[in-house]
C-alpha positions as YAML, in Angstrom:
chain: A
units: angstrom
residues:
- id: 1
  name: UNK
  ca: [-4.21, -15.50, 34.93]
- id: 2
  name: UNK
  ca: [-4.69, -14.57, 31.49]
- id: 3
  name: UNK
  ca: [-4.55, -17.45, 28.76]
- id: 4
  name: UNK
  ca: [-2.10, -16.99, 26.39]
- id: 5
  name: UNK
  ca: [-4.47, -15.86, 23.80]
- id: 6
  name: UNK
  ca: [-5.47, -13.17, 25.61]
- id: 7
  name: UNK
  ca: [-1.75, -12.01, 26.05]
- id: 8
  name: UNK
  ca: [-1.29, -12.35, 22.47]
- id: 9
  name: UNK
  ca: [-4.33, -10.63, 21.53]
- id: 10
  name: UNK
  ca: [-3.59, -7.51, 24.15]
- id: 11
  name: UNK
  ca: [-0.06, -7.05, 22.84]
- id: 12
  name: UNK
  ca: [-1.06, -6.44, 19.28]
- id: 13
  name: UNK
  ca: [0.60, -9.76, 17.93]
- id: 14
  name: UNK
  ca: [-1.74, -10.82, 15.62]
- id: 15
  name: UNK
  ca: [-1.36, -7.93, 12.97]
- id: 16
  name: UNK
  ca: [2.65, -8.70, 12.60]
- id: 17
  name: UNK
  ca: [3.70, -10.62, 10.06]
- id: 18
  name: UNK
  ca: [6.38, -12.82, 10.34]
- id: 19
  name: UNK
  ca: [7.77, -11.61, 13.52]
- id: 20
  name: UNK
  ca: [4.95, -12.30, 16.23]
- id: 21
  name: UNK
  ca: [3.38, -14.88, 14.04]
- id: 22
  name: UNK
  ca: [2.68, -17.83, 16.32]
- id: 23
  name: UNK
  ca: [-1.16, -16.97, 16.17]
- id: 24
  name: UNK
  ca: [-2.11, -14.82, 12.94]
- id: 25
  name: UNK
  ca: [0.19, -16.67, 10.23]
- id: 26
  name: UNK
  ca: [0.60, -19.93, 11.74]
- id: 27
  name: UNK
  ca: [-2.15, -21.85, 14.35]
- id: 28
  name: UNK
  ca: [0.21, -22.49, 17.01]
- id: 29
  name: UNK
  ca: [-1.31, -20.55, 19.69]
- id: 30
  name: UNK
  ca: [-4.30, -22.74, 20.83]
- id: 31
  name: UNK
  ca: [-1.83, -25.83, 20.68]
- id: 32
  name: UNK
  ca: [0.54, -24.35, 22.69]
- id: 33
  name: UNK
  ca: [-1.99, -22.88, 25.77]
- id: 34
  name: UNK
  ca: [-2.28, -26.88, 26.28]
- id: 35
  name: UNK
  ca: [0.86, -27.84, 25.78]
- id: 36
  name: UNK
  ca: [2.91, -25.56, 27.90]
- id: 37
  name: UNK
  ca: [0.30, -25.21, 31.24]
- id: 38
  name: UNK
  ca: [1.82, -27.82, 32.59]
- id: 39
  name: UNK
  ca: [5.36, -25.73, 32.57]
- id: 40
  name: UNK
  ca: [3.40, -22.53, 33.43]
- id: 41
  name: UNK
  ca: [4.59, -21.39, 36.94]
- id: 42
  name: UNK
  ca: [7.90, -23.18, 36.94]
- id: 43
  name: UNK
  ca: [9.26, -24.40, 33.69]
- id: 44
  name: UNK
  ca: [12.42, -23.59, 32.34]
- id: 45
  name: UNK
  ca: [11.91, -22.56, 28.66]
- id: 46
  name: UNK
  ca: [14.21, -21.55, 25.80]
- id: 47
  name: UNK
  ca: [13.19, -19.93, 22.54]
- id: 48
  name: UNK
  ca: [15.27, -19.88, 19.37]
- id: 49
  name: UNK
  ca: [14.85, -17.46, 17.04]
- id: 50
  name: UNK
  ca: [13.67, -13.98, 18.29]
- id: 51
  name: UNK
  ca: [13.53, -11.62, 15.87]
- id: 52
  name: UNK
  ca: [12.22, -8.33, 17.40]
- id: 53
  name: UNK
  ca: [11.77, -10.03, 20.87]
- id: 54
  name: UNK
  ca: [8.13, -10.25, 20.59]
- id: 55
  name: UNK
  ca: [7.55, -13.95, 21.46]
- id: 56
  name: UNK
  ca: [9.80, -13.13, 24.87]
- id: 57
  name: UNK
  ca: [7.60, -10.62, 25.51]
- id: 58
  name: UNK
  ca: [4.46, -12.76, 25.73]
- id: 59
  name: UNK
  ca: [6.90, -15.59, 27.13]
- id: 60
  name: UNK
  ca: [7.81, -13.32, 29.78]
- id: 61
  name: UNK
  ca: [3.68, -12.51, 30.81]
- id: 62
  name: UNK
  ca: [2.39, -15.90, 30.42]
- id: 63
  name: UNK
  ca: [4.68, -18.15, 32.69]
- id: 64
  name: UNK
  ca: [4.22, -17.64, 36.61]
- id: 65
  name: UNK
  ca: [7.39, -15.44, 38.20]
- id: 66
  name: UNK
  ca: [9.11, -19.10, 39.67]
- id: 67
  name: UNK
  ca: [9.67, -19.60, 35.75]
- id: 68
  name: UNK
  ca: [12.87, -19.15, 33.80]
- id: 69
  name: UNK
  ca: [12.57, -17.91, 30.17]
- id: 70
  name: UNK
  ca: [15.92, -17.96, 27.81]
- id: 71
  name: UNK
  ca: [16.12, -16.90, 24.25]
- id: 72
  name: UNK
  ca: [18.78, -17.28, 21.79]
- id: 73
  name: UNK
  ca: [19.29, -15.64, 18.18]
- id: 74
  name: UNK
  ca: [22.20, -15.56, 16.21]
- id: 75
  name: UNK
  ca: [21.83, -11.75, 15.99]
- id: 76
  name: UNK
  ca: [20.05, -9.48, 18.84]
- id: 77
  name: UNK
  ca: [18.15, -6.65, 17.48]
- id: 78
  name: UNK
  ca: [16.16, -5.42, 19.74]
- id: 79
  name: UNK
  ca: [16.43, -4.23, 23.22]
- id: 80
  name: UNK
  ca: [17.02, -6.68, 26.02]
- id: 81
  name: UNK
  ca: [17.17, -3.87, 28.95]
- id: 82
  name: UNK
  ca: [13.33, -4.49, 30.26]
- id: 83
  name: UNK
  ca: [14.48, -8.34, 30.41]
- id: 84
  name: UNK
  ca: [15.74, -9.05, 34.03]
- id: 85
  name: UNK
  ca: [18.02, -11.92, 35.04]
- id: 86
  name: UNK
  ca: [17.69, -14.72, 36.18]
- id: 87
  name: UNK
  ca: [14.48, -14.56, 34.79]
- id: 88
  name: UNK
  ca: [14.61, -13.88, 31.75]
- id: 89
  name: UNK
  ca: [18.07, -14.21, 29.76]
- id: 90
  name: UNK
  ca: [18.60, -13.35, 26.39]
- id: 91
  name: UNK
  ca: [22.10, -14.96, 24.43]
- id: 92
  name: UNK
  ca: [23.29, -14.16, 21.40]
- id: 93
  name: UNK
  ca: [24.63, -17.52, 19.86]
- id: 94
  name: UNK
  ca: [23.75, -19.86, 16.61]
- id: 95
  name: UNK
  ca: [21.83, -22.96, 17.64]
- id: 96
  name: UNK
  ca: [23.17, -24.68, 15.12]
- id: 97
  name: UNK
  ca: [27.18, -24.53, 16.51]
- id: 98
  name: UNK
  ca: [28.04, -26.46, 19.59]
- id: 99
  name: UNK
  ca: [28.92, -22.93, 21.24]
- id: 100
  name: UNK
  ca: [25.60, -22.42, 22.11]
- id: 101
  name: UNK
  ca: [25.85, -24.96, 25.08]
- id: 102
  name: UNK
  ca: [28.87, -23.12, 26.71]
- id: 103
  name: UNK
  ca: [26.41, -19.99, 26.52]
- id: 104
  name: UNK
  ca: [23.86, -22.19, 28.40]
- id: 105
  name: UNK
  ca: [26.11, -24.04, 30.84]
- id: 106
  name: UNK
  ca: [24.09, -26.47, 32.74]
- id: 107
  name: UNK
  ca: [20.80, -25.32, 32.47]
- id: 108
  name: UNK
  ca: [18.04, -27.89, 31.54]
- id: 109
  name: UNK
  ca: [14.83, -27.23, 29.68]
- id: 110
  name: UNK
  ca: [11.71, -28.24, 30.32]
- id: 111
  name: UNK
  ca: [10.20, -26.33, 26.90]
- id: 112
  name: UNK
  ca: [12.93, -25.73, 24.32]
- id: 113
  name: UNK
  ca: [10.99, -23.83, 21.00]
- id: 114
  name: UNK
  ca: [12.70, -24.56, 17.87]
- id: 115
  name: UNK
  ca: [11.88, -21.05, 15.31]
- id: 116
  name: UNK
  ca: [15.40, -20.14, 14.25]
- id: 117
  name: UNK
  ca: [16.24, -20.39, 10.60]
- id: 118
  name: UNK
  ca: [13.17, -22.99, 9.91]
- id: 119
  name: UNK
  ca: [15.97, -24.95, 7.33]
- id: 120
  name: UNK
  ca: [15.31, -28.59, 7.71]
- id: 121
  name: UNK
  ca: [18.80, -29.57, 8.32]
- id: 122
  name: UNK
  ca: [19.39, -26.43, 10.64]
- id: 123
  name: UNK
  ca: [15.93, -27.81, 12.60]
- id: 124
  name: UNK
  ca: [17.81, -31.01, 12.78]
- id: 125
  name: UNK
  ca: [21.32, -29.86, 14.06]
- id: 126
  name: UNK
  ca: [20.05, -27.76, 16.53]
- id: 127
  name: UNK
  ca: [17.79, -30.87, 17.94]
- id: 128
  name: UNK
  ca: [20.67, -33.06, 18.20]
- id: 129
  name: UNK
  ca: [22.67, -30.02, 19.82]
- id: 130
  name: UNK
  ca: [20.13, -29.44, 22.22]
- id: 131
  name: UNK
  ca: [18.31, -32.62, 23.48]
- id: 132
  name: UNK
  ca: [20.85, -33.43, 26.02]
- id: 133
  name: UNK
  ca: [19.52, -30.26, 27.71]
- id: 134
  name: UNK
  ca: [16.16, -31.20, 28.00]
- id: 135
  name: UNK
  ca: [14.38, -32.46, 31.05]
- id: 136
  name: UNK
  ca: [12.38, -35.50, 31.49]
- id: 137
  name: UNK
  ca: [9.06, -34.71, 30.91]
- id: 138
  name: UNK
  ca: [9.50, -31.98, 28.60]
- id: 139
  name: UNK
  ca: [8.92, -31.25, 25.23]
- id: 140
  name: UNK
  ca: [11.31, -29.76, 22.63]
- id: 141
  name: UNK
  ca: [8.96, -28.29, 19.67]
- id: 142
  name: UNK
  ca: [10.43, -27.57, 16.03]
- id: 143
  name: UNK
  ca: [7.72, -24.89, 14.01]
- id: 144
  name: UNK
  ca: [7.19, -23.33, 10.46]
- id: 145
  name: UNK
  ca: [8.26, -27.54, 8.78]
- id: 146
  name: UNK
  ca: [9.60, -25.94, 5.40]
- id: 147
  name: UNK
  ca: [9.73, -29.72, 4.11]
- id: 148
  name: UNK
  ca: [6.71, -32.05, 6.57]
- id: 149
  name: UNK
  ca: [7.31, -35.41, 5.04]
- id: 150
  name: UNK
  ca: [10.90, -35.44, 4.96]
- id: 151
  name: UNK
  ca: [11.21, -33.40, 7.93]
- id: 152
  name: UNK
  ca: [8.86, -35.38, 10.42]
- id: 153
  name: UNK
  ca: [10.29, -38.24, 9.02]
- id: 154
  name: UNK
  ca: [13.64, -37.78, 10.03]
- id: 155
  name: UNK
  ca: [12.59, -36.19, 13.48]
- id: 156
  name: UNK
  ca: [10.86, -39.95, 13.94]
- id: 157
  name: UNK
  ca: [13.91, -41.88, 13.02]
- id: 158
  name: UNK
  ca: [15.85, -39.55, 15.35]
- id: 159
  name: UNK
  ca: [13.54, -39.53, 19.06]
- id: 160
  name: UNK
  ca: [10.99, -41.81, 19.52]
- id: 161
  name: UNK
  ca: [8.46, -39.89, 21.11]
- id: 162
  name: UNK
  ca: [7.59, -37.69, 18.25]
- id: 163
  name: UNK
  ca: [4.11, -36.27, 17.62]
- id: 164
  name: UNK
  ca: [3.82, -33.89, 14.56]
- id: 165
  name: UNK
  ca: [0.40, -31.61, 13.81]
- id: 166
  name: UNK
  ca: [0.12, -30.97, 10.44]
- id: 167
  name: UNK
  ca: [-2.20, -27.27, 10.07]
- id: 168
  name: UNK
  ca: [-1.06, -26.51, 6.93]
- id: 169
  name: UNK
  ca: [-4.95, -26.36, 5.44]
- id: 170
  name: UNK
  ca: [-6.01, -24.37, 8.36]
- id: 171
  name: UNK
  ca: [-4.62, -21.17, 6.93]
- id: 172
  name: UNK
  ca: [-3.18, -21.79, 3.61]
- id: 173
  name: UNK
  ca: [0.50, -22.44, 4.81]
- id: 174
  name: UNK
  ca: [2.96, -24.49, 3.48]
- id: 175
  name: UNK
  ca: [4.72, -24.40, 6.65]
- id: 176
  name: UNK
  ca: [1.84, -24.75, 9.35]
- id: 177
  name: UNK
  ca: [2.81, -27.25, 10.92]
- id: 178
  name: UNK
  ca: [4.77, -28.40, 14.27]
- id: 179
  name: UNK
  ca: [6.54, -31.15, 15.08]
- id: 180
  name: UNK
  ca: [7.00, -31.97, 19.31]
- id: 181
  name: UNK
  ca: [9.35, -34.38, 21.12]
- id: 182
  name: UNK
  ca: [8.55, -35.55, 24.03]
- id: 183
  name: UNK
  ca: [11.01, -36.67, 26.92]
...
């Protein structure tokens, strides 16, 4: 299997900016290979925020074919035909509106990847929408902190288990950085 770098890398990502930025703009791409092999051949995974559906893309290679990959935006604009369900869904909806859960019914998450409108109190909404759909033992991840100290600190005062990685020196970014629940 190739690591996720590799599928990154092959698909061109690293050149696009701000739409297939996980690895080029940001340093989220070496975090994540650890943090989602665990999930790798069977997790359930949602992504907010997909722009030009590149990040489903490389969702869609990396995780084993037992694995079920949803992503939500509040606008499609891309094409979701090569995207097969049950798979791979794709929902139009706003994270941040209590719709969103009718549009994912009972489905549970084992990786839920916050990079919708990266506004603090959208980042925050959306959490408190969503963390009744996560599974034990997963992790809900929150990227591109507009605002870290105020931001991390309220994610800490909401879930316990809250780890944040601050890169924002790595690269130059003000919003580097990613903050991951754990359940």
């Amino acid at each position: 299997m190739q690591t996720l770098q590799e599928i990154y890398s092959k698909h061109g990502l690293e050149g696009d900016v701000g739409h297939a930025d996980k690895g080029n703009l940001h340093s989220y791409i070496p975090v994540y290979e650890e943090l989602l092999k665990p999930y790798r051949e069977s997790g359930t995974i949602l992504e907010i925020g997909l722009a030009f559906g590149y990040s489903v893309r490389m969702w869609d290679e990396y995780f084993g074919k037992d694995a079920r990959i949803y992503g939500a935006d509040i606008s499609i604009v891309f094409d979701t035909s090569e995207f097969k369900a049950p798979r791979v869904n794709i929902l139009e909806a706003d994270a941040t509106k209590p719709e969103i859960l009718d549009k994912l019914g009972d489905t549970k998450f084992d990786v839920v990847i916050d990079d919708g409108s990266h506004m603090p109190s959208d980042q925050v909404t959306t959490f408190n929408l969503l963390r009744s759909c996560m599974n034990p033992g997963g992790i809900y991840i929150v990227e591109d902190i507009l605002d870290f100290d105020s931001v991390s600190s309220a994610f800490r005062k909401l879930h316990a288990d809250c780890v944040t990685l601050d890169f924002r020196n790595a690269k130059g970014r003000f919003d580097d950085a990613l903050i991951i629940l754990q359940f």
